[in-house]
Structures are given as structure tokens and as C-alpha cells.
N, C-alpha and C positions, 0 to 999 in steps of 0.2 A: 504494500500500500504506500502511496508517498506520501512526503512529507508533509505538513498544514504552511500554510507561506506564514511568513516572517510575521510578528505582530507589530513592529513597523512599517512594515509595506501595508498592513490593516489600518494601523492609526493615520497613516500618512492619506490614503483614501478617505475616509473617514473624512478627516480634517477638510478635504479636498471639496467631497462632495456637499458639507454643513456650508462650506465658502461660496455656496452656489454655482457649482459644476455640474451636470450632472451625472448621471448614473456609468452613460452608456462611454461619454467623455473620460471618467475617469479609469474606466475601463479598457479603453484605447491609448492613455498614457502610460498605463501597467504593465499593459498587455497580458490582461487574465479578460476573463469571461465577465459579461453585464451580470448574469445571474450572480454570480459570484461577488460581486461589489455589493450587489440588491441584499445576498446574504448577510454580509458581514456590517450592512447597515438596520439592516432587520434585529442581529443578536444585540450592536451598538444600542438599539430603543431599546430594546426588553431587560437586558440585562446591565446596558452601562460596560460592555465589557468585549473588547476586542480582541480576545484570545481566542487559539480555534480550541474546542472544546475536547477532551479527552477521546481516544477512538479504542475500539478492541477493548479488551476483557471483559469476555463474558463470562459467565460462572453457572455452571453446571446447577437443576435445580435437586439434583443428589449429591451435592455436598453437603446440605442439608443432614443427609440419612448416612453419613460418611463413617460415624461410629460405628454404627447399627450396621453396616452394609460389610465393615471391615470384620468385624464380630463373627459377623455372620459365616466369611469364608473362612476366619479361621478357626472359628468351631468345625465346619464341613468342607473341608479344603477340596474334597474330590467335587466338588459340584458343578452342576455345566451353567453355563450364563442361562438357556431356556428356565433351567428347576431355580435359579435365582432370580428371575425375573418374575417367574410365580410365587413366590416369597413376598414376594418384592407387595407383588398384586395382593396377596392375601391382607398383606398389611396398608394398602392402597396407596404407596408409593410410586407416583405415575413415574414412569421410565420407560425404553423400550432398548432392544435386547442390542442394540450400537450404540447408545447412549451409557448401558452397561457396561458393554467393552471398553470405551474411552474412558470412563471411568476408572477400570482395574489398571488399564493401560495410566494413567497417571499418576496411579496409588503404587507401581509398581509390581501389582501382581499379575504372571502368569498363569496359562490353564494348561503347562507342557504335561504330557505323559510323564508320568514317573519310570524310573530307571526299570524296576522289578515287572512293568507288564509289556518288556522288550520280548518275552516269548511267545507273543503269540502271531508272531509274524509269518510271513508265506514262507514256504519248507524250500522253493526255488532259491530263497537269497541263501538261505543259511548254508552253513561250508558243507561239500559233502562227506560221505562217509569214505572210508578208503576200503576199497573192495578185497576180496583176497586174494587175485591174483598179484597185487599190488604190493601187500604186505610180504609177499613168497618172495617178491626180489631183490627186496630190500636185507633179508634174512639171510 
């Protein structure tokens, strides 16, 4: 996202257009956009205040449940996001199951397999066995 312009290039507009310039005039001296003067004379009325106004951070509305949500996976660590989002629901927690994830995903937890259920993989990868002709030559 880019930057907000300068809050001197704001006030210096400003100033500009209260001097009876107008809008589109001081817009052409800048070289920004009429809309963009029209803005920054708009927020000058209401609030007195020529700063661009803070952007971005928004905040998840399960940070909220952040205790309660962290609790929760480490009481039942094997849980899948669906069986936690029906948790979630019983307790009426509105969420949905990518707002979930982004969640763990910032609290730092993952949902990897655990090491111990590497055996139930396809019999194709795993090494094979050595046959006995095999072993007879070695002998």
C-alpha cells in the first residue's frame, strides 16, 4: 500500500484553498487528484486535522476467544480445525474454518502429523525387503 502524502503538502493545500483557490486549482499545483484535495478539506472541517488517518490493523474478532481457543487445543491437541470450529459453534463463537486457521497460524500452532503415525503409509515407499536369493550372495 503506499505511503499517505506528507502532512505538509496537506497543510500547504489547505492553506491554499481557505486563500480562495480552488479545489481543482490547487490540485493542479500539486499534482494529486481534485478528489483528493476535496478529501483532505473535508477531514480539515470535521476534525480540524490534517493528518492522513491511520491504515491497516485489523484485529481478528477471535482474539477475543484467544484464551479459551488456546485452552482448548491444548487440552485436545489432536483436533482438526472442522471439530474446532464446532466447538467453537456450540459455544457460539462466530468464526469460520480460514479465519481459524489464520488464527493458529499467528498463535503459532500447527496441525502436523505426529512422528508415531509415520506407519501407516503406502507399502510402495517403504524400503523393501531383501529376498533370499539376495541374502545367499552376500553369504
Amino acid at each position: 500500500m503506499p505511503k499517505p502524502y506528507s502532512d505538509d503538502l496537506r497543510g500547504r493545500a489547505i492553506a491554499i484553498v481557505e486563500g480562495g483557490a480552488s479545489r481543482h486549482e490547487v490540485a493542479g499545483l500539486f499534482e494529486v487528484s481534485p478528489s483528493t484535495v476535496i478529501n483532505w478539506l473535508r477531514r480539515w472541517r470535521d476534525d480540524h486535522s490534517s493528518a492522513a488517518k491511520p491504515s491497516g490493523g485489523s484485529v481478528s474478532p477471535l482474539e477475543e476467544h484467544a484464551s479459551w481457543l488456546l485452552a482448548l487445543i491444548a487440552e485436545q491437541p489432536d483436533l482438526t480445525l472442522d471439530e474446532a470450529v464446532a466447538t467453537m459453534r456450540k459455544r457460539r463463537i462466530v468464526g469460520s474454518r480460514s479465519a481459524l486457521s489464520r488464527f493458529f497460524i499467528r498463535h503459532d500452532i500447527t496441525f502436523k502429523k505426529k512422528p508415531a503415525r509415520r506407519g501407516a503409509g503406502s507399502a510402495r515407499r517403504r524400503k523393501r525387503t531383501t529376498t533370499l536369493d539376495s541374502r545367499a550372495r552376500h553369504a
